[in-house]
C-alpha positions as CSV (number, residue, x, y, z in Angstrom):
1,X,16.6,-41.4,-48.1
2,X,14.2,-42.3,-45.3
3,X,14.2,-46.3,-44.0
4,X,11.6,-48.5,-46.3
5,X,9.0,-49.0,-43.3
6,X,8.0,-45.8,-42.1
7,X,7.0,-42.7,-43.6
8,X,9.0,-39.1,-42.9
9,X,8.2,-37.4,-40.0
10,X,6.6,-34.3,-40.5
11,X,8.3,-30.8,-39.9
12,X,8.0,-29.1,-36.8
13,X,9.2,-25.7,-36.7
14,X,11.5,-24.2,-34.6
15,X,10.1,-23.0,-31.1
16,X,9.1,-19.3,-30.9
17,X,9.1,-19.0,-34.8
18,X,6.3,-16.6,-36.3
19,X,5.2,-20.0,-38.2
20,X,4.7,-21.8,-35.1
21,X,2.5,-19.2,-33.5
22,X,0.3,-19.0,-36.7
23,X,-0.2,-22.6,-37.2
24,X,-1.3,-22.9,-33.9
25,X,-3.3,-20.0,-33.5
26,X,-4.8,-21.2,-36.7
27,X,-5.4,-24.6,-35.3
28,X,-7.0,-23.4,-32.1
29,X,-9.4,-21.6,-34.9
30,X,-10.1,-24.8,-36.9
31,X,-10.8,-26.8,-33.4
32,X,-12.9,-24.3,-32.0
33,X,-14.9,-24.3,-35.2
34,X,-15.4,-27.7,-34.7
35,X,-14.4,-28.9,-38.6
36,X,-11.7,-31.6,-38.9
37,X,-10.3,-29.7,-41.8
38,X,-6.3,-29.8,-42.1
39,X,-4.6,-26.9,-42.4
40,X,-3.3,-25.9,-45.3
41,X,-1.1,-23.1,-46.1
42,X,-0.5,-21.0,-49.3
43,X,2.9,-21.1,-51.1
44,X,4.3,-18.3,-49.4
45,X,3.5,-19.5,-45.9
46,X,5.0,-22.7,-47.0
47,X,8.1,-21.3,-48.4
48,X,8.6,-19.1,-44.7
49,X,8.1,-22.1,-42.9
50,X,10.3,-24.3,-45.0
51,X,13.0,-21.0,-44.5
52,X,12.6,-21.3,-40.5
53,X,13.4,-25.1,-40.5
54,X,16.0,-24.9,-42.9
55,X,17.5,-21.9,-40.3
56,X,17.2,-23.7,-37.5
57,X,18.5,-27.2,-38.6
58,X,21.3,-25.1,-39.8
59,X,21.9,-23.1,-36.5
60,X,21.6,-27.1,-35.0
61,X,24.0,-27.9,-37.1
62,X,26.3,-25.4,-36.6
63,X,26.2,-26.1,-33.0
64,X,26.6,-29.5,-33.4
65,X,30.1,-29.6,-35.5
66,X,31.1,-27.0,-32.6
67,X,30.5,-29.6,-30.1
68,X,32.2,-32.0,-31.9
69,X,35.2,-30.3,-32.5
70,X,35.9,-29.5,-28.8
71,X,35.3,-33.5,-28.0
72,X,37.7,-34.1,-30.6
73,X,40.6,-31.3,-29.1
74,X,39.3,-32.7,-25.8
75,X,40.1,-36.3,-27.3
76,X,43.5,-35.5,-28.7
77,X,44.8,-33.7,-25.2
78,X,43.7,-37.4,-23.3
79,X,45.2,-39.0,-25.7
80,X,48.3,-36.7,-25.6
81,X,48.8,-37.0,-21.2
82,X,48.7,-41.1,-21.5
């Protein structure tokens, strides 16, 4: 699924998300502690982030096949005047 010589990237959720604004509120937390300690979140943080990504990536997608239907109509009309 992901090429041999690099790793996945990891997730970033969508901008604005409730996710987003916790991790990094809980990051500012952990750096002004001072500990390097990742951040690790419980199962159902994990599952609301996961939820948010697969929303948006959806919503991207959605707007995406949109987009490419109108440059394929947009296609067909050039094609259709020559």
């Amino acid at each position: 699924m992901f090429p041999q010589n690099r790793p996945p990237a990891p997730l970033q959720p969508p901008p604005g998300s409730s996710a987003s604004a916790a991790a990094a509120a809980a990051a500012a937390a952990a750096a002004a502690s001072g500990t390097a300690q990742s951040l690790k979140l419980t199962y159902p943080e994990t599952l609301d982030r996961i939820k948010e990504e697969f929303q948006f990536l959806q919503t991207q997608y959605h707007s995406l096949k949109l987009e490419c239907e109108k440059l394929a109509t947009e296609k067909t009309e050039i094609q259709r005047h020559m």
